[in-house]
N, C-alpha and C positions, 0 to 999 in steps of 0.2 A: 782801339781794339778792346779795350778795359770797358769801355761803357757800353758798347756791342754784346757784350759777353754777360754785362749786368741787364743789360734792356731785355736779353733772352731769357735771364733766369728769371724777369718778372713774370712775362708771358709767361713761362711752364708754371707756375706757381697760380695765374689768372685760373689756368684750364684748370687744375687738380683740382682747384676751389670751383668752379663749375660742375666739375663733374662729381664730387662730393656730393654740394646739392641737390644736385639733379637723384643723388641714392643708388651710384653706379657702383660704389664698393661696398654701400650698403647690400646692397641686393646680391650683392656675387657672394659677400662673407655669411647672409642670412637665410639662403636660398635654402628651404627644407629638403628635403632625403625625398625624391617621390620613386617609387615602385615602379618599374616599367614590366610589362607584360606582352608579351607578342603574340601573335596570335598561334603559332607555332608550340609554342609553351604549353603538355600537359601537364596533369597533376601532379603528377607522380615527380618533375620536377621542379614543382613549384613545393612541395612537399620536403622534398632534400634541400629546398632552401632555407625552407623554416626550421628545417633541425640545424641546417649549417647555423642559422644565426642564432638558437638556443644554445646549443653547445661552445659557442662564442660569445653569451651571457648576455646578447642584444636583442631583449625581449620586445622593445620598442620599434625596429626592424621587423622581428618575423612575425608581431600581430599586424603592420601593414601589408606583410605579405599575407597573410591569414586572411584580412578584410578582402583582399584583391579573389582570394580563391572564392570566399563566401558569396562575393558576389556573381563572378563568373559561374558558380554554382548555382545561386538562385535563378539566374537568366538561363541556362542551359535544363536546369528542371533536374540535376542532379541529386536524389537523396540522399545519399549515401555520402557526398565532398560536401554538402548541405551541413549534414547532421554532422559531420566531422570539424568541419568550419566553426561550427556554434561551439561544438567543444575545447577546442583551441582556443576559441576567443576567450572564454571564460577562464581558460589556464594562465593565458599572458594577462590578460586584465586582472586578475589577482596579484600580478606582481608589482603592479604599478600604483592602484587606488587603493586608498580608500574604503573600509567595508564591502571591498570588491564582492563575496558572497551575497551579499545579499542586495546588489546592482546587479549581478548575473543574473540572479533571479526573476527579478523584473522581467531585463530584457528575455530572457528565455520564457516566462508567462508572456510578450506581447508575440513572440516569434509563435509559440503553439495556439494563439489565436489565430493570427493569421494563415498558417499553414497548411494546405492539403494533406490527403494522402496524396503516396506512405508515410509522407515527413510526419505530420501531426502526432500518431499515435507513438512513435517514437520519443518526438520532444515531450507529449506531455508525462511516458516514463520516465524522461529522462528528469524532470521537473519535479515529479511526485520523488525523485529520490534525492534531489536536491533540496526539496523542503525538509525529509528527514537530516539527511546529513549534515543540515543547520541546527536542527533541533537535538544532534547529537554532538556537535560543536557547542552548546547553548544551554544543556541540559540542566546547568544547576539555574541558569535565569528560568527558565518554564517550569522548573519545579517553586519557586518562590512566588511568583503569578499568581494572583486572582481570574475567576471566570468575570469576561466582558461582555454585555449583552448589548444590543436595542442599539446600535453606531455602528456607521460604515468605517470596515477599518480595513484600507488597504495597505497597512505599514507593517512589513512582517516583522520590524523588533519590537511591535508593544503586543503580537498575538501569543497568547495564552495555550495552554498544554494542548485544551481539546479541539484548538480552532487550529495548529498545523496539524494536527493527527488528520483531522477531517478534511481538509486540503487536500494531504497526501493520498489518503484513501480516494478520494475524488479524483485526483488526476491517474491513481492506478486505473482507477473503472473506467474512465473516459478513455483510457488508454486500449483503453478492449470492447468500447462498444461498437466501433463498425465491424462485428466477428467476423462477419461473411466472406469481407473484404480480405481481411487476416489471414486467413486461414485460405485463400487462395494465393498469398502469396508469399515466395519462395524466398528462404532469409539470405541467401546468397544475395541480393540487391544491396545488403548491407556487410559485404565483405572486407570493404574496406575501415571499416569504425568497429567490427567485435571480434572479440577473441573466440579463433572458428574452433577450440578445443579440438577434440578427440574426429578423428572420421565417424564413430559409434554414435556420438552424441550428437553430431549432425543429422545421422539417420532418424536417430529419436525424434529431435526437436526439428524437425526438418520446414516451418513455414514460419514468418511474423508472430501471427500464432502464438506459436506456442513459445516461441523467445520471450515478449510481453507477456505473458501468462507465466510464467515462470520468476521471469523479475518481480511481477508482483505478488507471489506466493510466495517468493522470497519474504517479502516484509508484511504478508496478510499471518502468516507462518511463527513469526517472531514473536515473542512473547514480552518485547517491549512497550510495544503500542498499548497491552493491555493495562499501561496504570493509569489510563481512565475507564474503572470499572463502574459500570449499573449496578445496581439493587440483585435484578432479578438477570441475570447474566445469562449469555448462550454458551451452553458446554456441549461437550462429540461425547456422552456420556448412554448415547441410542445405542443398540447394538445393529444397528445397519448400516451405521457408520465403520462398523467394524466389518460387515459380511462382505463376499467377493463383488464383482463392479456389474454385474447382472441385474442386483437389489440395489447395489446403493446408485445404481444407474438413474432409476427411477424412487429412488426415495424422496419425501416431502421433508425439504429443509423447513423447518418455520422462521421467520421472519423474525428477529429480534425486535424488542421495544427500543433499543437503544442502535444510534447510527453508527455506533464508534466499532462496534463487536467486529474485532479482525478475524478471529477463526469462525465465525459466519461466512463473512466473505471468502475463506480464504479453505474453505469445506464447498460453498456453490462452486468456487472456481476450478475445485476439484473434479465437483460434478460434470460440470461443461467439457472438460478435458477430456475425462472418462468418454463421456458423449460423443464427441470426436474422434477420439482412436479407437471403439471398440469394434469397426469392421474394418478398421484397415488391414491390408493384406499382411502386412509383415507388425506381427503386433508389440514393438519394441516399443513403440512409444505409450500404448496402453500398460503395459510393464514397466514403463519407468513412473507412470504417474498414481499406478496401482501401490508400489513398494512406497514414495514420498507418502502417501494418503493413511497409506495400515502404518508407519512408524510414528507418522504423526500423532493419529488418533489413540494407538495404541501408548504412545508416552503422555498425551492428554486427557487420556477417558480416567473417569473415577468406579465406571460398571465392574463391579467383582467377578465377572463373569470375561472380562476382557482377554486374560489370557488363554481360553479355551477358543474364544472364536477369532483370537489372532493368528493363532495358528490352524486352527481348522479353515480359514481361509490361505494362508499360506501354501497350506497339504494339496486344496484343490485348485489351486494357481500350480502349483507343481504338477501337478497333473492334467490341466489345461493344455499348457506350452512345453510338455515335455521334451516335444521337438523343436521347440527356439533354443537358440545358443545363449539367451538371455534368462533362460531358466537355473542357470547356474547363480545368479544373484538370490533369485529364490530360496533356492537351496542355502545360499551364507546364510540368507535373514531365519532361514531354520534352524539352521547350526548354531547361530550366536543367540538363539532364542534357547537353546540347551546350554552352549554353553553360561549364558546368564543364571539360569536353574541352578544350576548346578553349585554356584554359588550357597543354596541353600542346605546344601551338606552338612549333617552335623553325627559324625563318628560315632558319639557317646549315646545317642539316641536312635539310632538304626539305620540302616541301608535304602533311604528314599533320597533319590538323586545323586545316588553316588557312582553311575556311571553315566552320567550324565555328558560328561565330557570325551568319553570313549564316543559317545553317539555324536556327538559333534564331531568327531574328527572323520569319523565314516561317511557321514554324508559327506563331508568336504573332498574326500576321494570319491567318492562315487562321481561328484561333480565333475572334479577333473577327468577324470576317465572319461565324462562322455564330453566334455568341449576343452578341452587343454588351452587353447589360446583365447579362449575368452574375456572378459574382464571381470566377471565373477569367478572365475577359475583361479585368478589373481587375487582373488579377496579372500578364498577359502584355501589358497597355498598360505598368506599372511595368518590366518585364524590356526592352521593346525603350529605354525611357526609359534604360535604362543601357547597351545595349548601343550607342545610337546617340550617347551623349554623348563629346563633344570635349576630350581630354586634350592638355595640350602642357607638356615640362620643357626646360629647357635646361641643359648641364651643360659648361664650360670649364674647362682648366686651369688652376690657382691661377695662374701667372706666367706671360707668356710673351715672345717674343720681339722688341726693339721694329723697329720700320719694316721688318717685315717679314707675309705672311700667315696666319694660323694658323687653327685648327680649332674648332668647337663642336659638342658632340653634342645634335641636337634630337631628343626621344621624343616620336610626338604619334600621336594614334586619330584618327581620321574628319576628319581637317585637310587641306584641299587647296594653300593659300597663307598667308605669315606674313612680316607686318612688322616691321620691325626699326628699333629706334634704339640708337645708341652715344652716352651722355651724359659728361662729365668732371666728375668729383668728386677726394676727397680722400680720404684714410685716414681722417686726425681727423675732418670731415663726416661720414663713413661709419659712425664708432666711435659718433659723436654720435643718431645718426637710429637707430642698430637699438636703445639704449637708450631712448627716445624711444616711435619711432611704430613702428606694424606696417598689416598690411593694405591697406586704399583710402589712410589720409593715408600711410603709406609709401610708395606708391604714386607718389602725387602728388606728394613731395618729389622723387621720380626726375625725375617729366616737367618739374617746376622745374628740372631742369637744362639746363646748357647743350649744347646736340644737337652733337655733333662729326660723327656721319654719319649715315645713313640707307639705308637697303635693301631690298627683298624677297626673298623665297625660293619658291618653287614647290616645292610638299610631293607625289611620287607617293603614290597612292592607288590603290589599285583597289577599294577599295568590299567588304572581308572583314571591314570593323570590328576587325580586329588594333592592335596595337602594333608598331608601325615605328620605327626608329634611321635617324636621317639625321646625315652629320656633313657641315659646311656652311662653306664660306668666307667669314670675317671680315678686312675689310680691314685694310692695315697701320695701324699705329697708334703713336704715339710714345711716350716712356715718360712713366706717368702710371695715375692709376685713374680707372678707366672702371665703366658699368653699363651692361650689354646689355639692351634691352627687348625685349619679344617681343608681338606682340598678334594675334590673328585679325582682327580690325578694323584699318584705317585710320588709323582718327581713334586709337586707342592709348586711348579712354577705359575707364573700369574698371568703369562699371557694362554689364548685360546683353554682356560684352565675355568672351575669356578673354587672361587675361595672364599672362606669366609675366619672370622678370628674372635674371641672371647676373653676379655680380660682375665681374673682370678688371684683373688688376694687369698693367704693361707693363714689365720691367727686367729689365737686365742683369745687377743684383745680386742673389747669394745669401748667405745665412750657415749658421752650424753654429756650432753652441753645446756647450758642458756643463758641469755644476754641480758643482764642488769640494767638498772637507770641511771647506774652514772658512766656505762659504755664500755664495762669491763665485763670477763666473761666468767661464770665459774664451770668449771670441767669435772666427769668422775670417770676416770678407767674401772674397768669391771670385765670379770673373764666372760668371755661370750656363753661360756657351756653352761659355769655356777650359777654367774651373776654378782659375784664374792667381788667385793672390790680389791683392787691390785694395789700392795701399799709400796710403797718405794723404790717405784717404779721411775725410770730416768724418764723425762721428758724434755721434746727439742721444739724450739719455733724458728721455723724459716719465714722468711722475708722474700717475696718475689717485690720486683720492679724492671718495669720498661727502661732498658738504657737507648736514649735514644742517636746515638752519634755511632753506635754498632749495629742498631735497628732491631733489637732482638732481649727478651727476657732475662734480667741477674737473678742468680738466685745465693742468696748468703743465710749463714746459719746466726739466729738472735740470741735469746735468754735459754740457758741453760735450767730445767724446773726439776723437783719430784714431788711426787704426790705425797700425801698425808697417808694414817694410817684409815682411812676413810676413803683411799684415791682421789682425793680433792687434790686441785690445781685452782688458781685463779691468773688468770692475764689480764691485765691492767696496760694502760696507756704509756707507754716510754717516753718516745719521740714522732716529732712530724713523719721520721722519714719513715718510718715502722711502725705503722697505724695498721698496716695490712699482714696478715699474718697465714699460716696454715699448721699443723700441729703433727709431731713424728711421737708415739708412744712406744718405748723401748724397755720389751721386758727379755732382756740374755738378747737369745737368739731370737725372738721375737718380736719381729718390727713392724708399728701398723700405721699407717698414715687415712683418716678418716674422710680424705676426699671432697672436704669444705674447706672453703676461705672465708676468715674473718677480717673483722675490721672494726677498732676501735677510735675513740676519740675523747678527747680532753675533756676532763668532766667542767663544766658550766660555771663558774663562782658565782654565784649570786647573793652575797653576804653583804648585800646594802638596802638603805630602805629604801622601799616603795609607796608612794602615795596614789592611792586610790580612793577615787569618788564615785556617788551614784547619785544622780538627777530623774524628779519626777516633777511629770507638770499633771493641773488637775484635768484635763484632755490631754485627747489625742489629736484631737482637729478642731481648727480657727477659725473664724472669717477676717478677714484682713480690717483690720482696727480694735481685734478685741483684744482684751489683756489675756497676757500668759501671766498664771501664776507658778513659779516651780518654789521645787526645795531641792536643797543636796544634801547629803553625809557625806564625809571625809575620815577617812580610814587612812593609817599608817600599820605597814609591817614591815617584815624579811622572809624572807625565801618565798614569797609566793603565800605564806601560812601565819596565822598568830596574829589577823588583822587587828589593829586597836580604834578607836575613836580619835581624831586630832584635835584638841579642843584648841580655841584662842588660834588659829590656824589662816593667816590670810590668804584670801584667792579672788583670783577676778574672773566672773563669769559674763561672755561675751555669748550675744544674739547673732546667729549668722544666716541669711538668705539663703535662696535654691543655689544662684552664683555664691557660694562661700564669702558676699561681702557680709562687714560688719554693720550689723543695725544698728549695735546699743551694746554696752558693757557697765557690768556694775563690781564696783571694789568692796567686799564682804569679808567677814571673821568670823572664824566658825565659833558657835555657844560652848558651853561647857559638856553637851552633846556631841560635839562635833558637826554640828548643820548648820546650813544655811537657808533664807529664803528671800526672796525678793519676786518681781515681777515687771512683762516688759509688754508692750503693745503691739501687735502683728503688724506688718507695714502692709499701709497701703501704695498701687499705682508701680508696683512693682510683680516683677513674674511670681506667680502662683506654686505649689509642689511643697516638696519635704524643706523643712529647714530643721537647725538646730540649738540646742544649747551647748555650752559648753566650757570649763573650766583647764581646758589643758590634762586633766587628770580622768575627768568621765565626761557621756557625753547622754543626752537626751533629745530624740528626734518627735518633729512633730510633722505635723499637714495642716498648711493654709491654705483653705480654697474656699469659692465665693459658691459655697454648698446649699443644696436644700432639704427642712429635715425629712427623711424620708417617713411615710404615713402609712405603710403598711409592707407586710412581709408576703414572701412566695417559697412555699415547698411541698417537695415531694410526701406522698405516705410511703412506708414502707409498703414494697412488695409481697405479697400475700399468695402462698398455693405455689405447683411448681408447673411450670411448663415443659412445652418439648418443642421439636424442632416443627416450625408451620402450624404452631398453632396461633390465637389470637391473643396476643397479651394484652393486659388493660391495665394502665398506671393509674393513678389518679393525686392529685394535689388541693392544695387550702391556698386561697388569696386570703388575708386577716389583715385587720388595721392593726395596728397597735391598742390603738384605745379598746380594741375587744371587739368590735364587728365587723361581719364580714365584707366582702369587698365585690358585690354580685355584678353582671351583665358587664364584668372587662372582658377586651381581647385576648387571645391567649394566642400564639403563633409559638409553635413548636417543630422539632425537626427528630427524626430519630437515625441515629450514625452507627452503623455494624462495625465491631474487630473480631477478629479471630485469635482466639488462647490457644493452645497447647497444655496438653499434661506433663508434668512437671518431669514426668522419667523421659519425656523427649527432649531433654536438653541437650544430648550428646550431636541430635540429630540435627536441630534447629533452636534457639532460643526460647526461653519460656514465653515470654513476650514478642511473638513472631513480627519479621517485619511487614506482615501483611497489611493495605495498605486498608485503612479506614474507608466504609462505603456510606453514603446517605442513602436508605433504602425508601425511606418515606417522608415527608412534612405536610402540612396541615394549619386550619384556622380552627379554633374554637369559644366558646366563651364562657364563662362563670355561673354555675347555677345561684339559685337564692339563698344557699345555703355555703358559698364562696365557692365550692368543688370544682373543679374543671378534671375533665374526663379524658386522658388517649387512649386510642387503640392502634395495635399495629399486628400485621403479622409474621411471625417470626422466620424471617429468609435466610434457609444457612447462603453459604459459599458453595458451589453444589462443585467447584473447580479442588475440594477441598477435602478428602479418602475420609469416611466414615470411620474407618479401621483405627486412623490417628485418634480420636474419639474427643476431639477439638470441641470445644464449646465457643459460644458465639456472646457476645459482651455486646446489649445494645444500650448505646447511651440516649439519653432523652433529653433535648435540652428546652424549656418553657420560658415565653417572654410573655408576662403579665402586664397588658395597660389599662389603666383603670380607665373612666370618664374625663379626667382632669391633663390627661395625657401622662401620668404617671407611670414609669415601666422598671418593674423588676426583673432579675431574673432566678430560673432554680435550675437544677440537673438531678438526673437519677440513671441508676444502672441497673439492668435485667440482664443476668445471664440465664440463658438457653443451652440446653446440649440434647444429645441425643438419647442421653439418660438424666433423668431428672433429680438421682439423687446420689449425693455424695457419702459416701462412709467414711468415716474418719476413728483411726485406733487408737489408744493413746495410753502406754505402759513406760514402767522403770527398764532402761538398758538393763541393770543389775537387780536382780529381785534373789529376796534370800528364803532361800527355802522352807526356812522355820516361821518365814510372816508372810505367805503370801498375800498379794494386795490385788483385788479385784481390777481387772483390764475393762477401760472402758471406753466405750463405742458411740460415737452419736452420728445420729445420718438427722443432714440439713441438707435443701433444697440447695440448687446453683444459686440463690442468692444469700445463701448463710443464715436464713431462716430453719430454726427447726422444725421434722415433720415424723411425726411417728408412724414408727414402720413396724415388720416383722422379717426376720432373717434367719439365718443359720449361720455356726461358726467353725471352724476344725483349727486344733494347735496342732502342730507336726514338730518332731524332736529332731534337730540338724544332726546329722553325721560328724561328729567330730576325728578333728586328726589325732593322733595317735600320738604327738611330739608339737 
């Protein structure tokens, strides 16, 4: 029975081993995942199965199930699960490869070759916005890029700035050249892959069409693209770009010289748009692409005349579609075109634009009243919501006077009346709470305080919705700090309430500080009113520090001080832990805390000597094998000062390569001089660059390189006479040998590079040195007369994207490469500024001039390149209005 029982368990053990090899558990345990699809199956839940397995993080599941749709999609001729398929694909393919972006790509470039309509014009939007969105993912690598010419380069990580721009713009336009086609069909076909927004904007955009037309006025629109600028640039600076769609219907765009010019295209595209909706029956869509075109233009035009005919086309578009419901947009973009005006209000100079804002709110009712539910009607309920809301600031001098009345500036919009509380606090309280709390409990700690007064204020209004300056009397008050409350309400509460709050310190005392070189401070109190210094007056240093195990600010009291009969203090360095300090000045009842934090530190001991050397060699540059000759001095001091001479002084000075190895050292003693000199030989068959000398003490750098001596020079002359904007400049330059002749019939290969300056009082607005981007507006070959001269000419192209009004001057650089016969090439640079005035005045007086000497003011006017140019002018002094106190 025992050996029956063994003889069977060989046999099951034969099979297992059979069926093994045969790959029968192989194949049961390795068997892939495959998708089954029925034919019953539609999309919609083959759809919920790919979110079931997203939502279950099994991206490798729902792009099989994705593949399965995509295909069932292409064989069934579906657009729309087509174009939805491809997008998918590329969502879950991102999660698994690889540089996944830019393999979508690819495949999305081979998918819109091969594709029909309506797929095609679709993927290839959809392509054109996936080349940007790489290059917006990418953007610091394509700004460091060189331009690549004259190679086939289908790899989109080594394409350069202008070659995705040009890409992209290429698959926008392809994407809209079958129009015909487009614009006969209805975007509901792609219902299911776009966001169907509003029912309104359906009606607008209602075909292919104008979906893709849109997408890519999105990005023709954009003022990214433009930083690769031309020379001679396309600007919407016409004014029929500005006028209603009747003229700009038929206006001649010109053609730019450059391919890149996205608001070229993206103004024609305008055009075509126009063209298409101007007889359709219900003219929403001519209205939507009428208001896109005039805010464009009108935020890109630089014509001075721009805002007369932005609105005087507005007026007759409101008048057009009086009876569309979409007139009411109209009407906001005239309202916010007031109220932006209106901004230019200025009180102290007169009543232009100071109801500016009223008229904005009137149209906006008017609107409503005649289409209440429209979506412009919604835009001008938003617009008067802002123009009718309640601003109120309060703003007092840091210190002021005590028992006596003083001043507060209130700024407030649409305020008629405002209450007032004056509450007494502390410094320290005060230092405490803005660490602390903010907002409503902020808020609240105020009205916990104790009320010292009370008051109201009567605010004129006349009802223009402006910004008004009232300054307002605050009663006297004794010294001490105070918080001013402000409320439109009564009751001072802070909800549905507008508040506002003003510090207010009350004393006599002032100081004045400054900070010494060994990190101590000296201080002087002095009466705010006299100026009389304050003598023995008590003074306090508090110590703040971070406890960090409470999570929250200590503050403890330091050195007790008084001043001198001069109000002198000095604070000096104690301890680590009390480096940081702040300052309480106590004179009686008058306590004034100054509102700065200092910080001192251990003065420096440097009461030992210093050994200092200085190395020179008889060059500056080698060829590898020759001798360096140097010398040194060696100096002894203390503190930095009082060097001496070290005579009898040994030191080893060591040769070291570009790699910091040692070539050679030599052990020296310095003369009764305190020098030394020796000499070492450039190594050959090693790396070339800077090497040095060096003693531990000082150091002397040189350059080895296997040079040649150069034979002649290249420069500029100076710029002569002044130009203006568009006119022709001419540089000119000297090739010279050294030995004294000139250097005739070399090449000369030049480039000239435009920037854009800024006048100096625009700094608030934009940097002196604007980031505008450098443009090459011309280059050139020329060659060397008989007399060395080489000749440029260029002409002077502003920025024309660029308001005259800012009165910007234009810096063009020149840059010249001279090669002689021999193949010898230098190079030179020179700078021509242009503006749109050709000459600069400049004033030049004492701040302080005494009236018993006075000193002649004087005036020189030089051309934009600092050359002087004799002029004739006029001048007027005017005497400033002085205060009173």
């Amino acid at each position: 029975m025992a050996k029956m029982r063994k003889l069977i368990t060989v046999v099951f053990i034969c099979i297992a081993t059979g069926i093994i090899s045969m790959g029968f558990f192989s194949h049961y345990f390795t068997k892939p995942i495959e998708i089954m699809i029925s034919k019953g199956d539609n999309y919609d839940k083959l759809w919920k199965r790919v979110d079931s397995c997203e939502n279950k993080g099994l991206t490798e599941s729902a792009l099989k199930i994705v593949e399965s749709i995509y295909a069932k999609a292409k064989t069934e001729n579906n657009a729309a699960q087509f174009v939805k398929a491809v997008l998918h694909r590329m969502k879950f393919e991102s999660v698994k490869e690889e540089f996944s972006l830019e393999k979508s790509i690819v495949k999305l470039r081979d998918e819109a070759e091969e594709a029909k309509f309506p797929v095609k014009p679709v993927l290839q939007s959809i392509l054109a916005d996936a080349y940007w969105q790489y290059f917006q993912n990418n953007r610091w690598r394509f700004y460091e890029r060189s331009t690549t010419v004259n190679f086939k380069n289908d790899d989109i990580t080594t394409w350069d700035l202008k070659t995705i721009t040009d890409a992209t713009i290429k698959n926008y336009k392809a994407s809209l050249e079958n129009a015909d086609s487009l614009k006969r069909t209805k975007i509901d076909i792609y219902d299911e892959v776009i966001v169907k927004g509003t029912k309104e904007c359906r009606q607008w955009r209602p075909t292919l069409y104008d979906f893709l037309a849109h997408r890519a006025l999105t990005f023709f629109l954009n003022s990214e693209p433009d930083i690769t600028r031309p020379a001679n640039r396309f600007t919407v600076n016409d004014e029929v770009y500005l006028k209603a769609y009747p003229e700009f219907v038929n206006a001649k765009i010109t053609n730019p010289s450059d391919s890149l010019e996205t608001k070229y295209y993206g103004l024609q595209l305008m055009q075509n748009l126009t063209s298409f909706h101007q007889n359709d029956v219900k003219p929403d869509g001519l209205i939507d692409v009428e208001l896109i075109r005039l805010d464009y233009v009108y935020n890109e035009s630089q014509n001075p005349k721009k805002d007369t005919l932005y609105f005087s086309t507005l007026k007759a578009l409101q008048s057009k579609f009086a009876n569309n419901a979409r007139v009411t947009e109209i009407d906001f973009k005239i309202a916010s075109w007031y109220l932006q005006k209106s901004a230019l209000y200025k009180p102290l100079s007169g009543d232009d634009f100071k109801w500016y804002k009223k008229t904005a709110k009137d149209i906006c009712n008017e609107a409503i009243k005649k289409f209440p539910d429209s979506y412009g009607a919604a835009l001008c309920k938003n617009l008067i919501s802002g123009i009718e809301a309640k601003v109120m600031n309060i703003n007092i001098e840091e210190v002021n006077e005590p028992n006596k009345p003083f001043r507060a500036l209130v700024t407030s919009t649409n305020l008629n009346k405002l209450y007032f509380k004056v509450v007494k606090t502390s410094h320290i309280e005060l230092r405490k709470l803005h660490r602390k709390e903010y907002g409503e409990k902020l808020y609240a700690k105020f009205l916990s305080m104790p009320v010292v007064k009370t008051f109201e204020q009567e605010i004129p209004n006349d009802s223009d919705y402006q910004s008004h300056n009232l300054e307002i009397k605050l009663p006297e008050l004794p010294c001490g700090y105070y918080m001013l409350l402000g409320s439109v309400n009564p009751d001072f509460k802070y909800s549905n309430n507008l508040v506002s709050y003003a510090q207010c310190i009350v004393s006599d005392i002032a100081s004045i500080e400054r900070r010494k070189d060994d990190g101590t401070y000296d201080f002087y109190a002095l009466n705010r009113q006299t100026g009389e210094p304050l003598k023995n007056i008590q003074v306090q240093l508090w110590h703040e520090k971070y406890n960090y195990t409470i999570r929250d600010y200590e503050y403890k009291k330091g050195e007790s001080l008084k001043t001198d009969d001069k109000g002198y203090f000095n604070v000096g360095y104690k301890n680590e832990n009390d480096r940081s300090f702040f300052v309480e000045l106590n004179n009686g009842n008058d306590v004034y805390f100054n509102n700065n934090s200092y910080y001192t530190y251990k003065p420096y001991n440097n009461e030992y000597t210093h050994i200092r050397s200085h190395y020179f060699t008889d060059r500056a540059i080698y060829r590898p094998g020759q001798t360096v000759y140097f010398k040194g001095i060696v100096l002894e001091g203390k503190n930095n000062d009082n060097y001496k001479i070290k005579a009898n002084y040994p030191v080893t000075v060591a040769f070291y390569d570009v790699n910091y190895q040692k070539i050679s050292e030599q052990n020296l003693t310095t003369n009764e001089y305190g020098s030394v000199s020796g000499q070492f030989i450039a190594p050959q068959g090693v790396l070339n660059g800077q090497m040095h000398i060096t003693d531990g003490h000082g150091t002397a750098y040189i350059s080895v390189e296997d040079y040649k001596r150069p034979k002649f020079e290249v420069n500029f002359n100076p710029v002569v006479g002044s130009y203006k904007i568009n006119d022709e400049v001419t540089v000119t330059g000297l090739a010279k040998a050294y030995a004294g002749s000139v250097i005739d019939g070399a090449k000369v290969s030049y480039r000239v590079v435009r920037r854009v300056n800024y006048p100096y009082w625009w700094w608030w607005y934009r940097p002196y040195y604007t980031s505008s981007q450098e443009t090459e507006i011309t280059n050139g070959e020329t060659i060397t007369n008989d007399t060395g001269t080489y000749i440029i000419k260029f002409k002077a192209l502003p920025d024309e994207s660029v308001s005259k009004k800012s009165q910007a001057t234009y810096q063009y650089e020149i840059f010249a490469d001279v090669t002689d016969i021999n193949g010898e090439t230098h190079s030179s640079q020179a700078y021509v500024t242009v503006g749109y005035q050709a000459l600069q005045l400049t004033v030049n007086s004492d701040d302080i001039i005494d009236q018993n000497e006075i000193k002649p003011i004087g005036i020189r006017t030089n051309n934009l390149n600092g050359v002087a140019e004799a002029t004739k002018g006029s001048f007027v002094v005017y005497r400033l209005k002085q205060p009173e106190k």
